[in-house]
N, C-alpha and C positions, 0 to 999 in steps of 0.2 A: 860850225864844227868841222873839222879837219879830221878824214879818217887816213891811217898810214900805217902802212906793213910795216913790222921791224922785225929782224932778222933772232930771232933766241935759239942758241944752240946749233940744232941740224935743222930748223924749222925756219916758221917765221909766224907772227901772229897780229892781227888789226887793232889798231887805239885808237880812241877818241881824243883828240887833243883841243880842246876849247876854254876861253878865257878870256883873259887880258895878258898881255905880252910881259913876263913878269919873271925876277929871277926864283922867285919859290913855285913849288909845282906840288900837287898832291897825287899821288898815283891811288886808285882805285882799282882792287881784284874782286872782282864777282865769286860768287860760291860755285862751286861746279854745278851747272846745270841753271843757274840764275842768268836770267835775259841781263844785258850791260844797262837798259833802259831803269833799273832800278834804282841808281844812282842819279835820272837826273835833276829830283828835286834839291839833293844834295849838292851836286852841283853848280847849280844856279845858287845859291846858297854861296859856295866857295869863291865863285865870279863874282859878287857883289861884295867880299872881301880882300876884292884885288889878289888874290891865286889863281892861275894855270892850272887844271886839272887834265891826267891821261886815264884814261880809264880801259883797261883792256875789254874786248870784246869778250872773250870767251877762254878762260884756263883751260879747256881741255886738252891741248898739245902741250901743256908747260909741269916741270915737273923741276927736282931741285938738281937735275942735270943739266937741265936746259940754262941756269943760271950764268 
């Protein structure tokens, strides 16, 4: 697993990017307040389907300005 800042808005916020090197990707957002580790039965799940998953760590800095 690959963790990486990426830049949203005025901010910046941590993803999980893990997989197989692949051109489809599934982005996963946690509920406010939900740990990122929730996803990763689902994940392993998506891996084993040959998809890329990023999963953000945590929305609380993201909002639909940050977009």
């Amino acid at each position: 697993m690959e963790l990486t800042r990426v830049a949203v808005g005025s901010g910046s916020c941590t993803v999980r990017i893990d997989g197989p090197v692949s051109k489809h990707a599934v982005l996963l957002l946690p509920g406010k307040g939900d740990p990122v580790d929730l996803y990763d039965d689902v994940c392993e799940r998506l891996h084993h389907s040959d998809l890329r998953t990023v999963a953000v760590e945590s929305i609380e800095n993201l909002d639909e300005t940050s977009a």
